[in-house]
N, C-alpha and C positions, 0 to 999 in steps of 0.2 A: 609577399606573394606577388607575383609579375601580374600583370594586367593582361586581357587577351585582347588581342588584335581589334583595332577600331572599326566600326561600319563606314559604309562607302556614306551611309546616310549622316552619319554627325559630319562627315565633312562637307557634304552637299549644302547643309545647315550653315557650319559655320562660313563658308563662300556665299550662300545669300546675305548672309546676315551683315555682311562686310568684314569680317573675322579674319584676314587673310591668312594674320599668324600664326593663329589656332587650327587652321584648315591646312597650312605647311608642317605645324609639329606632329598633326594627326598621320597624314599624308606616307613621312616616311616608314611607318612602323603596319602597312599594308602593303601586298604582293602588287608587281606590278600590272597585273592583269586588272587585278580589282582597282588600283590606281588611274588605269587608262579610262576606263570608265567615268571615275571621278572628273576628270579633264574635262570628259568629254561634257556631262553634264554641264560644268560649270561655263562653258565656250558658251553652252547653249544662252540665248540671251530671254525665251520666251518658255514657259511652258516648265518650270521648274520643280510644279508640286507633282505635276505629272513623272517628270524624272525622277523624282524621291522615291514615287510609289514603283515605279519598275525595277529603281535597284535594290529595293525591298524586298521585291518578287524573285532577285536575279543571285540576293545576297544571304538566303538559308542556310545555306551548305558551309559549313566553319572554313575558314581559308586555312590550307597549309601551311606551320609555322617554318619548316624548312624541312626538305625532301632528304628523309634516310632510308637507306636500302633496308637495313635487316637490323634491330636491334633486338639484344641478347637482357632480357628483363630480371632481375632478382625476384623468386616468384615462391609465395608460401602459402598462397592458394586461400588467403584469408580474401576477407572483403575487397581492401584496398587494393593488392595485386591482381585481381580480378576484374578490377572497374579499367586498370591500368592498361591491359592487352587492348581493348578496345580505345577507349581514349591513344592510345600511342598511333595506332591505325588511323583511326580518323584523322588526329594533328598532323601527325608526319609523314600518312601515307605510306606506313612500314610494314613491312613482315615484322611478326613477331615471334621472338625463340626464348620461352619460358627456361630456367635456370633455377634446380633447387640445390642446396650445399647440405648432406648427411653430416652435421657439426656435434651429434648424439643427443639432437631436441626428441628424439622417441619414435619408434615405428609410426604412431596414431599421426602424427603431424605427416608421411607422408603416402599415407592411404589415399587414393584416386587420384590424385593431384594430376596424373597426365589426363584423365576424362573431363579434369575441372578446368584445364588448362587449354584445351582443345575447344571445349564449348564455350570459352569467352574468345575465343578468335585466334588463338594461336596455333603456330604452324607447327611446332613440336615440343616438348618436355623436356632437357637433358638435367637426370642427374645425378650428382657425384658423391661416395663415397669419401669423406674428407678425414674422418676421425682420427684416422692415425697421423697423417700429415698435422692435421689440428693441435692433437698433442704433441707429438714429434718435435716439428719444426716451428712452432708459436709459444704452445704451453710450455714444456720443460724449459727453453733459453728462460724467459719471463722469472717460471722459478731458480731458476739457476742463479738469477742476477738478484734475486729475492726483490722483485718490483713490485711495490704495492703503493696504490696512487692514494694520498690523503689519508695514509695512516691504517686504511682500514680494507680497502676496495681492493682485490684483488685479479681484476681486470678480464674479467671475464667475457663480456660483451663486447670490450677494447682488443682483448686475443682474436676473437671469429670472423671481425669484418675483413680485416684484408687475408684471412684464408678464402674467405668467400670471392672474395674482390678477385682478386691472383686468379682464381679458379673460371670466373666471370671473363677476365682477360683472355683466359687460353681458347675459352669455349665460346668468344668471338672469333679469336684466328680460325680456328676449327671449322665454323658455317660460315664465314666469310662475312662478321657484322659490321659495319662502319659504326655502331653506336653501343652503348650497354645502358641501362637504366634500370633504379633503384627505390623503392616505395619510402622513403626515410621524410619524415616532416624537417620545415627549414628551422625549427628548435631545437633539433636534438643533436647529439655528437654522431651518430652514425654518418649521418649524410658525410663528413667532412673524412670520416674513416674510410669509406668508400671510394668516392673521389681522390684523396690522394691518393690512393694505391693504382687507382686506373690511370691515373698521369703520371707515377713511377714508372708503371709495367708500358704504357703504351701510350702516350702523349696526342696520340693520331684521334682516339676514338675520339665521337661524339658524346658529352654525358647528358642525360636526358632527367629530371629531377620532377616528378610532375606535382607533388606536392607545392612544388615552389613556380607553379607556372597556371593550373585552372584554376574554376570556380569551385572547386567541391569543396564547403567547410565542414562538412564531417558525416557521420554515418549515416543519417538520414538524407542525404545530398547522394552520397554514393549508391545507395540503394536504388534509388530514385534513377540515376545513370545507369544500375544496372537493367532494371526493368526496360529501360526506354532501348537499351541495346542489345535486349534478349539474353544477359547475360547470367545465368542460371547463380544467385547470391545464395550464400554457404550459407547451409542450417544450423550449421553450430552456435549454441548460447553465445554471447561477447561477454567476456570474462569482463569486472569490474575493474580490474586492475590490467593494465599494462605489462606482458609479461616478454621475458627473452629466455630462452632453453637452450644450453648445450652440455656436452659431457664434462665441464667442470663448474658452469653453477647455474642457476636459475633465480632471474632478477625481477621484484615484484613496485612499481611504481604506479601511481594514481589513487582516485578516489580517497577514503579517509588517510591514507597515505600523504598527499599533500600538504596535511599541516601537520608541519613536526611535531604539535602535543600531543597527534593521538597514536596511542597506543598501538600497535598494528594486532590485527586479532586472530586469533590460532587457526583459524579455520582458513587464509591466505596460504600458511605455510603446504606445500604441495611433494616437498623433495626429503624435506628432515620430521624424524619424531618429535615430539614435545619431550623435552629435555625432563620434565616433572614424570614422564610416565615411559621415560626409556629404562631398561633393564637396569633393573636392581644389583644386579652381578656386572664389573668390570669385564673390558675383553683385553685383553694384551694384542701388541699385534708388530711384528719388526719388520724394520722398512733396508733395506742395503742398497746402498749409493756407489756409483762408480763415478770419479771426477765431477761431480754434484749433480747427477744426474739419477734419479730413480730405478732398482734393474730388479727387485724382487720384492716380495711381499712374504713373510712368514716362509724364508728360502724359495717360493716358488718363483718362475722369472717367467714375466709378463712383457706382451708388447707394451708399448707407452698407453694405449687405449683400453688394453685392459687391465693395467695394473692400475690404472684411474679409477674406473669402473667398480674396480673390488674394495677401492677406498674408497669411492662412495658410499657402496653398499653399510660397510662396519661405520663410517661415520656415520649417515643417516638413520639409523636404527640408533645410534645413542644421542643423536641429537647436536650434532657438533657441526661446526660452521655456518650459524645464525649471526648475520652483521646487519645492525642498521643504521645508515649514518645519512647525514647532507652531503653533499657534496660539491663544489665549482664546476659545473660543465664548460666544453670549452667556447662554448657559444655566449661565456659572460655572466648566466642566471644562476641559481642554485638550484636545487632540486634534491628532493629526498627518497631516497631508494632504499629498498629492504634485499637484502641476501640470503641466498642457500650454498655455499661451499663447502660441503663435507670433505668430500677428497681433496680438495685444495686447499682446506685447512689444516689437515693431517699432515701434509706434503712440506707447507710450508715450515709448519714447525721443526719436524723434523730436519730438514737440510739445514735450520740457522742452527740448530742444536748440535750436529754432526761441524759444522763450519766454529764451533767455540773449541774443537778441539785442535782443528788442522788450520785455523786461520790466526796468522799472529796482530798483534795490537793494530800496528799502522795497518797492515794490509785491510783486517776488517774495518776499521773507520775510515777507509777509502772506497772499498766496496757501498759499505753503506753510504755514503755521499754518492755515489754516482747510481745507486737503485733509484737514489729519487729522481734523479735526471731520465733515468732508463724507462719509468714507472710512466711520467710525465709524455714521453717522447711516445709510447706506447698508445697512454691514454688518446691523445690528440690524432688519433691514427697516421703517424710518421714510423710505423713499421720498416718501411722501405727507406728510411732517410739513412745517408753514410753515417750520421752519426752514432744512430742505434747501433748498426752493424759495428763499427768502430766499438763501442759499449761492450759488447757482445763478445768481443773480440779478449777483451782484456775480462772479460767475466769467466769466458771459456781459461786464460790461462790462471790467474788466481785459483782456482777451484781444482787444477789438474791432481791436486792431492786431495783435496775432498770425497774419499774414497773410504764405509767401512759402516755401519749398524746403526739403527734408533731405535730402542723397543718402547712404546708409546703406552700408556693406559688410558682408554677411553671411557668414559664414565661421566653418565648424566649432562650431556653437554658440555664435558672439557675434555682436551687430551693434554696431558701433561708428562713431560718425557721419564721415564723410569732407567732409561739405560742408554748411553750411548760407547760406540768402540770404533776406532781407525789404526791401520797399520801406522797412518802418517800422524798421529796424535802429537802433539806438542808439550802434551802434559805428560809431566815425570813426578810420580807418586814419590820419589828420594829426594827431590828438588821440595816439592809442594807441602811434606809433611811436616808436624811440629817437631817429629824427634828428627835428631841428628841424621842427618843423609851422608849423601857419598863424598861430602867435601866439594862438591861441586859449587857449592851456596856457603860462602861464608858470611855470618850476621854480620860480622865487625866491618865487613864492605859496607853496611850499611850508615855507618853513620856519616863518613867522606860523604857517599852519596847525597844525603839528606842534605847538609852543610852545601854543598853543590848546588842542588835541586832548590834550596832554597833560599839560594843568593838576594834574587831580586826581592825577595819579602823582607830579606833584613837590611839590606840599603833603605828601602823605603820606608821602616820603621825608625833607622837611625837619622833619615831627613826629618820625621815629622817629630822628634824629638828634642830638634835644635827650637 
């Protein structure tokens, strides 16, 4: 956390005291106004406690850390975006234009938020409808590439920032902001998700990070700021755990969460059934993909946000997409996180399951190699990096056959595939079976082959036999 700006008085200090070096390190990192002052004291050669105490009198008012017109805030109306509008006003002497992203975290999260937004100091609200864009153009590529970070995480938090971000971008051009800023602590991967996408899309703004810049150490700090600035602090309970929402999963971290022994306890989970007390009766449910891309649910054809939606709904009643792992952040630490992905579990099964049909050997062990690169590139918010796109690129053409059904069985927190079918299937039932097929497969290829194939074993068996 940066330090804030030094008093005219410690440097006044360390000039009497004979300090000189310490009174030039202090020196540069104060405005020049409040520096001339300093000067002038220290010229003075008489009367110095005197001087201390009037620039004590003269230095209340925080100094401005640098002068922005307008900056465009990431704002979800919680505690810490609330302490935020004001603190940015004071520091930078900015307008401020509130920003919330509809990502499908729930109608309740954006109830009043323009009246909460207004009474902590800001100039206006805008906000945007994201969800289909979110899935659209974030979510399905992600599944498409089948990216999933460390085996388990399906990237859910690592999808929303740079929709939000992008959207952040525009809706500075829009009021004209030279800055955007973001409530993200300097621990966590968002910050780093954010940021890059603001220096993809726009390299010009200002980024404003305040977490990594005041004195506030935590909620009773903040509260504190907000009374002192008439800042009306939200009555909502504070959840014990750490929480992120959007329309494809909801992530729970903190409290006994923390140490990976303990159990997480039923009463966390907010999105899925308890897998022990989901319907006793299976539901069937078929998914149809066009070029690995999701387009109906039980024949019906859904936009990308609601045919998410609907696989929500059927997963979370049977209890399917509960993950809880560790994980490497990119900030170096570890940290343990618990998961709700119903519909993006559904989702993902299904497409690797339709891809065993239409993907052949090399191709899919080449896919697979490069999801982890894809997964990675994602995680670290490098959305916008050529290489993703490049990624992307060749995931889009692999998959152009990836066209054709999964019908799934859902039951008691697993879905396990029951059926899959493609026009482009690779599998040939006259090739595959044990009775004689079309001639196509002769066995007797098979032994050349083997001899062949397993050249290098019997050189090296006939060496270690000498």
């Amino acid at each position: 956390m940066a330090a804030l700006a030094p008093s005219s008085r410690s440097i006044a200090v360390a000039l009497i005291s004979g300090d000189r070096s310490r009174a030039a390190h202090l020196a540069v990192r104060i405005p020049i106004s409040r520096a001339s002052r300093v000067a002038a004291m220290a010229c003075s050669s008489s009367g110095n406690v005197a001087a201390i105490a009037s620039e004590q009198a003269h230095s209340s008012a925080p100094a401005i850390r640098q002068k922005l017109n307008k900056v465009v805030l990431a704002y979800s109306g919680g505690l810490d975006t609330s302490v935020i509008v004001p603190w940015l006003r004071e520091n930078y002497g900015c307008e401020v234009v509130c920003f919330t992203a509809d990502v499908g975290q729930g109608l309740g999260e954006l109830e009043g938020l323009e009246a909460k937004a207004k009474a902590s100091g800001a100039s206006q609200l805008i906000i945007k409808d994201l969800k289909e864009e979110f899935v659209k153009d974030f979510i399905f590529p992600c599944l498409r590439a089948g990216a999933v970070y460390e085996r388990k995480y399906l990237l859910g938090t690592s999808m929303a920032r740079p929709v939000i971000a992008k959207a952040m971008v525009d809706a500075a051009k829009e009021v004209g902001a030279d800055a955007v800023s973001h409530g993200c602590t300097g621990k966590g991967n968002d910050q780093v998700r954010f940021e890059l996408t603001f220096f993809a899309l726009n390299p010009k703004l200002a980024v404003v990070a305040p977490w990594r810049e005041w004195d506030i150490k935590g909620r009773e700090d903040a509260i504190e700021y907000a009374k002192k600035h008439n800042v009306p602090v939200p009555v909502t309970k504070k959840s014990i755990y750490s929480r992120d929402r959007n329309l494809w999963h909801i992530s729970h971290e903190g409290d006994i969460l923390e140490d990976p022994a303990n159990e997480p306890k039923e009463d966390m989970f907010v999105m899925t059934t308890n897998p022990e007390k989901a319907p006793d009766t299976p539901e069937y449910l078929e998914i149809s993909f066009e070029r690995g891309l999701p387009v109906t649910v039980n024949g019906k054809a859904l936009s990308p946000a609601k045919l998410l939606e609907a696989l929500n709904d059927a997963g979370a009643r049977h209890g399917i997409g509960r993950v809880d792992m560790v994980e490497n952040r990119l900030v170096g630490m570890k940290s343990r996180g618990v998961y709700e992905t119903p519909g993006g579990t559904i989702l993902s099964l299904a497409a690797r399951e339709l891809e065993s049909l239409t993907l052949d050997r090399e191709t899919m062990q080449m896919k697979d190699t490069m999801a982890l690169k894809y997964a990675e590139l994602v995680y670290a918010g490098r959305w916008f990096d050529p290489l993703r796109e490049s990624l992307d690129a060749f995931m889009e053409k692999v998959t152009e056959t990836t066209s054709g059904s999964v019908k799934l069985k859902l039951f008691k927190g697993s879905a396990v595939v029951a059926s899959r079918t493609s026009p482009f299937s690779l599998y040939r039932q006259d090739i595959s079976s044990f009775e004689e097929g079309s001639g196509i497969y002769n066995q007797g290829d098979a032994a050349g082959f083997i001899r062949l194939y397993g050249l290098p074993t019997r050189v090296r068996a006939m060496l270690l036999e000498k």
